[in-house]
C-alpha positions in Angstrom: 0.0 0.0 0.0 2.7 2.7 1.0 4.5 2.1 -2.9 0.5 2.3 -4.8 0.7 -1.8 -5.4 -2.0 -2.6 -8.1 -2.3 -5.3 -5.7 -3.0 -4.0 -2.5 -6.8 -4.7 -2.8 -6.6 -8.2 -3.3 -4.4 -8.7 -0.5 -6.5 -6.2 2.0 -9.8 -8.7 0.5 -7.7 -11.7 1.0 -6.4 -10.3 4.5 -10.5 -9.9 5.6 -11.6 -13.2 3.7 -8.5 -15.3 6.7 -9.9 -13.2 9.3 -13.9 -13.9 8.8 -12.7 -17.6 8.3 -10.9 -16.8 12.0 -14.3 -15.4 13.8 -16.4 -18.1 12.4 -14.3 -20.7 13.9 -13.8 -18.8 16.9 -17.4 -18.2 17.6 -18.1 -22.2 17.8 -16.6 -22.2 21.2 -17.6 -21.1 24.4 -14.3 -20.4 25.8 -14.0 -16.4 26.8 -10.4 -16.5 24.7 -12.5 -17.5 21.7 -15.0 -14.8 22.0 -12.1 -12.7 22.3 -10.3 -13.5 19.2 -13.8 -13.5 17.4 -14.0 -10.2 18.2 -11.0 -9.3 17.2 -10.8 -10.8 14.0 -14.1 -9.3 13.0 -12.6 -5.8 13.7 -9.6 -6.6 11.5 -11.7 -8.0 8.7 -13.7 -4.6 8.7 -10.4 -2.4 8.9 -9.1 -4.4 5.7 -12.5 -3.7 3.8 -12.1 -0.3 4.9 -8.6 0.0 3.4 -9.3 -1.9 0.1 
């Protein structure tokens, strides 16, 4: 992103596809670390959408 890559959008869409895949898995537990990292995965996906 900081050189203009023609590619930067596929890997910011790539980077938010791993990290939805990350809070759907995460969000089958129970376990208060899980919700955590759900969470946080979800936030990442949307700041990766955000910079795509």
């Amino acid at each position: 992103m900081a050189r203009d890559s023609s590619r930067a959008k596929e890997v910011c869409s790539l980077c938010a596809s791993i990290c939805d895949a990350c809070a759907s898995e995460c969000e089958k537990h129970q376990h208060e670390h899980c919700k955590q990292c759900a969470e946080a995965c979800r936030r990442c996906a949307e700041q990766c959408r955000a910079m795509g």
